[in-house]
N, C-alpha and C positions, 0 to 999 in steps of 0.2 A: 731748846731755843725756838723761840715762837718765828723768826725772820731769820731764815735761815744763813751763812754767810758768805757773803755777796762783795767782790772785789771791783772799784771803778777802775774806768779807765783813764789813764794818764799819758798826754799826749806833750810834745813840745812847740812852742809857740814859736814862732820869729815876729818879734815885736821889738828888740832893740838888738846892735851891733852888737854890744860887748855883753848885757845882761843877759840869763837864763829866767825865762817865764816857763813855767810848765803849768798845765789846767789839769784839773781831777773831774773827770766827768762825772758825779755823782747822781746829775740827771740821768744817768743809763743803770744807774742800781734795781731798778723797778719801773714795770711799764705804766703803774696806776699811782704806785707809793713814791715817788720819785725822788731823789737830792735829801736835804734837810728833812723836809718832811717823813722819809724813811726813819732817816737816823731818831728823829724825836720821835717819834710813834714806837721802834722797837720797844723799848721798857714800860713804857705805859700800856704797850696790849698787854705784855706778859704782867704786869700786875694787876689787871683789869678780868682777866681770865683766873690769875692764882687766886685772888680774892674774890671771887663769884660774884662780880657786879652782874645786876642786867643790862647794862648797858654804860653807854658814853654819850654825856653833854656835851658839846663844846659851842663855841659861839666864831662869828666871821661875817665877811660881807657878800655881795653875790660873785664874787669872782674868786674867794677866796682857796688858794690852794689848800691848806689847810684843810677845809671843809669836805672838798671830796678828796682828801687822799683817806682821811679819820669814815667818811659814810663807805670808800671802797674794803676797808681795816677791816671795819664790823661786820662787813659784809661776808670777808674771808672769811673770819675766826668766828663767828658764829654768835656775835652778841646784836644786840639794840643800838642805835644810834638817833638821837636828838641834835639837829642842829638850830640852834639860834642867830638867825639872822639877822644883819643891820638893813632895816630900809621898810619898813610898814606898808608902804606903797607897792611893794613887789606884790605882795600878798592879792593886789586885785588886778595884776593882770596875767595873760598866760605866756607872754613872751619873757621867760625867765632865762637866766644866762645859761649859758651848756654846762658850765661848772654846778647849777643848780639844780638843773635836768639832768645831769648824771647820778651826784649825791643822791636824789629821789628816787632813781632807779636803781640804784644798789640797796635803799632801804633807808635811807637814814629819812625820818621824820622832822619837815622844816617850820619852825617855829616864828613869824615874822614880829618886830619889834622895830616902833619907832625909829629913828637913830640919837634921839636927846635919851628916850629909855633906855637904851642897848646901852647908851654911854655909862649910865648912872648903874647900871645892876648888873652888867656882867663880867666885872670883880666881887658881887659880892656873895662869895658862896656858901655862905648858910640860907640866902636868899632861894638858892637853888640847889643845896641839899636839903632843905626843908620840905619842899615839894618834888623831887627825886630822889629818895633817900636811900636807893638801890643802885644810883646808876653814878659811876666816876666824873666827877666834874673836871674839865680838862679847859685849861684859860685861851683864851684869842689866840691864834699860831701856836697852841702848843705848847710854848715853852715854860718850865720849871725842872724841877731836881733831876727826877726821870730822862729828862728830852737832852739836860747838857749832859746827863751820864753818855747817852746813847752820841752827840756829837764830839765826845772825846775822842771816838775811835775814827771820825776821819783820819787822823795823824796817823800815822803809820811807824813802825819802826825805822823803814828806810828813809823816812823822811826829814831823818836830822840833816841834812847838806842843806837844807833849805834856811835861808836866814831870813825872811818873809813870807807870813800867809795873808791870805787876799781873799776877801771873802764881801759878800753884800748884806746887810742889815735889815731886818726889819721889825722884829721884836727883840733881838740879839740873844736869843738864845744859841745860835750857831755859835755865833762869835766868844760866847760864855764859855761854852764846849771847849772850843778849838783852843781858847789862854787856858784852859786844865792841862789841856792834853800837850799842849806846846812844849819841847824842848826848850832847857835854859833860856839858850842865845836868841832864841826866836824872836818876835815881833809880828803883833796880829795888826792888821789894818782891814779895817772894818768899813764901807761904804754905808752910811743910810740909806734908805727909800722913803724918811720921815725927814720933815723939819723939825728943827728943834731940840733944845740940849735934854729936856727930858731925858732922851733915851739914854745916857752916859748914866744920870743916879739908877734908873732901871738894872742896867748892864751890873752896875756896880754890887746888886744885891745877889749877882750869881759868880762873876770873875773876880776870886779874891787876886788873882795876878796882879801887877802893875805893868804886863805884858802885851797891853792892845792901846788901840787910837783909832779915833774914829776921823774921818777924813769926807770935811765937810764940801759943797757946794758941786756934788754932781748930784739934786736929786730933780734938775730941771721943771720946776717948781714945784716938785710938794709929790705925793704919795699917788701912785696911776698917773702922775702929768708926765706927756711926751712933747718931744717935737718932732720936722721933718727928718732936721739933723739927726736926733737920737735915730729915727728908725731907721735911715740912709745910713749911718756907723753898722745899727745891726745887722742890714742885708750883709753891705760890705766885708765886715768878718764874715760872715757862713761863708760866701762867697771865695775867700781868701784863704779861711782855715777848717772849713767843712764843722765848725762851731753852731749850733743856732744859739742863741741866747734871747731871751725876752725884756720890753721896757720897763717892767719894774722894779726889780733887782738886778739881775744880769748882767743886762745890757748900761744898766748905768755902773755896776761896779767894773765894767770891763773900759769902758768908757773913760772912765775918771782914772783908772789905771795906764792906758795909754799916753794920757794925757800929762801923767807924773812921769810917766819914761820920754817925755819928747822934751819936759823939763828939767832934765837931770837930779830927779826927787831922790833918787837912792844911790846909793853907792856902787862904784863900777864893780866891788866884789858882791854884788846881791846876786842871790839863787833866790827865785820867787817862785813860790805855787799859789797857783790860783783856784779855789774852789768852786765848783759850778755847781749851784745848789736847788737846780731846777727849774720848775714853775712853767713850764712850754703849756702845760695844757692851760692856760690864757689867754695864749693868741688868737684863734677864734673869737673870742671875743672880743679882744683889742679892735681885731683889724674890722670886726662892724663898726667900733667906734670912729675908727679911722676913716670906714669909709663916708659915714655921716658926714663928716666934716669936709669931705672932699680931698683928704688927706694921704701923702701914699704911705702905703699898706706893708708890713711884714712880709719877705717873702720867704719865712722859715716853714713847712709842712711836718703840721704833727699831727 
């Protein structure tokens, strides 16, 4: 076993009278490989290693988690790492994001691309098995076959009392995972960080379940958009429940979940677990963005 195995922690919420919320901390599985991004990366190193690639493709933007949990991976285990990045522009100056500066520093070599080219060719992998015909091509965030094996095993045994899982979106391979692994009775509720129905036929080419729903209008406009309000929610929980969570998944699926328990969305017999599936190493970055704008700032320390 290439990732050795590693228990989160699970904590109890006070977020409504009568419902049980509980959170799975899977942010704390790994201090580099963190949340989801663990889970999808276990089977794809160990195939990556069985099969003697030299290395891993993968593609993402400059903040992408993804990007440096896969350049930390290669770094461990001892192969090559190619990152394909969106933004052509990055390439000419040196103030790159931290998430970019670290990637570099653990080894992974960054590739810069348009964002209309990055759009157009990286799905297309003969395009990029032709000219790395050694090295594993691995898609945007990760996800495929491999990645939802590895997020089946959120679920737990003890985890059937739970008639609700809660989780955040953003390629939905989590959420693929987690309707395998689900108990019968269950029900996956899936937050975006995208607009757009897109992502449901997406989803649909890996959850053969009819076990999830995705639950539209907290992604405060569109993929990296915040507000004051969003980041004032997310002080407020750390503050509350010793939680950090971040604006791009996180903190909106925790958000928009508060938000269905203050409007009676589930039934007074709901047991919910909520899955926390990382991404902290982005707020650095965020909160430059924040500060630019004059805007208050994260006050979660990672």
């Amino acid at each position: 076993m290439y990732f050795c195995r590693m228990q989160a922690i699970s904590q109890k919420l006070d977020l409504h009278e009568t419902i049980s919320v509980t959170i799975r901390r899977e942010d704390l599985l790994h201090p580099e490989i963190s949340g989801n991004k663990w889970r999808k990366l276990k089977y794809n190193i160990q195939h990556i290693l069985q099969a003697g690639f030299e290395g891993v493709l993968t593609f993402g933007g400059a903040h992408s988690n993804h990007i440096a949990a896969t350049a930390y991976a290669a770094k461990k285990y001892g192969f090559k790492a190619i990152g394909i990045i969106r933004g052509e522009e990055l390439q000419q100056t040196t103030q790159w994001s931290p998430t970019l500066q670290s990637a570099q520093q653990w080894g992974m070599e960054l590739k810069f691309l348009s964002r209309e080219t990055f759009r157009v060719v990286k799905s297309d992998l003969t395009y990029w098995s032709d000219r790395y015909p050694n090295y594993f091509i691995l898609p945007e965030g990760g996800t495929g076959e491999l990645a939802i094996q590895g997020c089946t095993e959120i679920i737990l045994p003890e985890d059937e009392s739970f008639t609700h899982i809660v989780c955040a979106v953003g390629t939905g391979g989590t959420l693929s995972g987690l309707s395998q692994g689900a108990f019968a009775h269950q029900k996956i509720l899936g937050f975006p960080a995208l607009i757009g129905d897109f992502l449901r036929e997406d989803i649909r080419n890996f959850a053969k379940k009819e076990n999830w729903e995705l639950i539209q209008g907290y992604t405060f406009g569109g993929y990296a958009k915040t507000s004051p309000d969003l980041i004032r929610f997310i002080n407020q929980f750390n503050q509350m429940h010793q939680v950090p969570l971040e604006p791009i998944y996180t903190g909106k699926m925790m958000y928009g979940l508060v938000d269905l328990l203050a409007n009676d969305y589930f039934p007074k017999t709901a047991n919910i677990l909520v899955i926390h599936t990382g991404g902290l190493q982005g707020i650095p970055a965020m909160n430059e963005r924040l500060k630019q704008k004059n805007q208050i700032t994260l006050q979660i320390h990672v």
